[in-house]
C-alpha positions as CSV (number, residue, x, y, z in Angstrom):
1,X,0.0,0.0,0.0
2,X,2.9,2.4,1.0
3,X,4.9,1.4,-2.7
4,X,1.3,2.3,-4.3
5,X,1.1,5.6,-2.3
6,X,4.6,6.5,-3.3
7,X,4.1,6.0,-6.8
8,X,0.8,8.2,-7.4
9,X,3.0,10.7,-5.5
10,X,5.7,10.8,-8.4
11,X,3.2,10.7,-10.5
12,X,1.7,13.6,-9.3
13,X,4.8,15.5,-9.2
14,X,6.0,14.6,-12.4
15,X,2.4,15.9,-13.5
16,X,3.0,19.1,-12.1
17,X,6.6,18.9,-14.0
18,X,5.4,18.3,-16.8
19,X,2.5,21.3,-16.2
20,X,4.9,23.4,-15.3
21,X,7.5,22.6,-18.4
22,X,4.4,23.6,-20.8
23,X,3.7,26.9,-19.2
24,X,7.1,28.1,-20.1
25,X,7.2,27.1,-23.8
26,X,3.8,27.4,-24.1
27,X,2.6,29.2,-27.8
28,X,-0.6,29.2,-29.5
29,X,-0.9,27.1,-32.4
30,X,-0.3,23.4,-33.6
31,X,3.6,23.9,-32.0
32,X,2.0,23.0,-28.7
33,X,-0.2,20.1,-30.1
34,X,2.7,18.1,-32.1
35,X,5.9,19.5,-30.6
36,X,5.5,20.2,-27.1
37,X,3.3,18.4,-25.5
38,X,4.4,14.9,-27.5
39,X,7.8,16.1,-25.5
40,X,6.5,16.6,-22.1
41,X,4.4,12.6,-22.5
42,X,8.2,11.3,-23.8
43,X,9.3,12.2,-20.0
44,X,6.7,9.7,-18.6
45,X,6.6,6.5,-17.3
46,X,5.0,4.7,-20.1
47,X,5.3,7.2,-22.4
48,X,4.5,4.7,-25.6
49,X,1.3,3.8,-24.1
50,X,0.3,7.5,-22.9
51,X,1.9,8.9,-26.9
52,X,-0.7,6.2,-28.5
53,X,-3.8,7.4,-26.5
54,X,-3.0,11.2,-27.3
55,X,-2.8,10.4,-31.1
56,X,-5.7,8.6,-31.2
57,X,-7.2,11.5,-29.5
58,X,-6.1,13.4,-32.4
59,X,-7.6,11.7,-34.9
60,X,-11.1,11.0,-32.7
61,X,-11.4,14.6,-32.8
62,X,-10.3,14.7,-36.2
63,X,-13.0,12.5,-37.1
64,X,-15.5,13.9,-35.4
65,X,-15.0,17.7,-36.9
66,X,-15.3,16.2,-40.2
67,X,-18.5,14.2,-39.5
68,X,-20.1,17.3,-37.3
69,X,-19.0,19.7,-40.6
70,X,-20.4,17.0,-43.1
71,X,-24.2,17.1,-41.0
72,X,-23.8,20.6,-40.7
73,X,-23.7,20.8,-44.3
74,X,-26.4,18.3,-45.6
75,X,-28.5,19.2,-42.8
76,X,-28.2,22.9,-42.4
77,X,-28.1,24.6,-39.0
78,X,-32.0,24.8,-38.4
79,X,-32.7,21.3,-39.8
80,X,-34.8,19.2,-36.9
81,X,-34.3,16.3,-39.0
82,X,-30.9,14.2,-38.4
C-alpha cells in the first residue's frame, strides 16, 4: 500500500513537472499540439502507451470535426431532422 502511495506521489509530481514545463514554452498554435506536448508525454513513465492514446485523441477529434462539418452541411443549422 505504501509502494502504491509513493508511486501516485511521483506521479503527481512529475504531473506538475510536466505542467509546469508547458507553461514556459507554451505558444498558441499546432507547436503546442505536435511539438511540445508529444515532448512533455516522452518524459513519462509509459510514455509509448500515454503517446498512442494522445494520437488517437487526435484523430477522434479529427474524425469527429469532419462528421459534425459533413451534418452541418447536408443538414443545415435549423434542420430538426438528423
Amino acid at each position: 500500500m505504501l509502494m502504491l502511495m509513493v508511486m501516485l506521489m511521483v506521479m503527481v509530481m512529475l504531473m506538475l513537472v510536466l505542467v509546469l514545463m508547458l507553461m514556459l514554452v507554451m505558444t498558441a498554435g499546432p507547436g503546442l499540439v505536435f511539438v511540445v506536448y508529444p515532448e512533455a508525454i516522452a518524459t513519462l513513465p509509459g510514455s509509448v502507451g500515454w503517446s498512442i492514446i494522445f494520437f488517437l485523441m487526435l484523430i477522434t477529434l479529427g474524425v469527429d470535426s469532419a462528421v459534425s462539418t459533413y451534418r452541418q452541411g447536408k443538414h443545415g443549422f435549423y434542420s430538426t431532422e438528423l
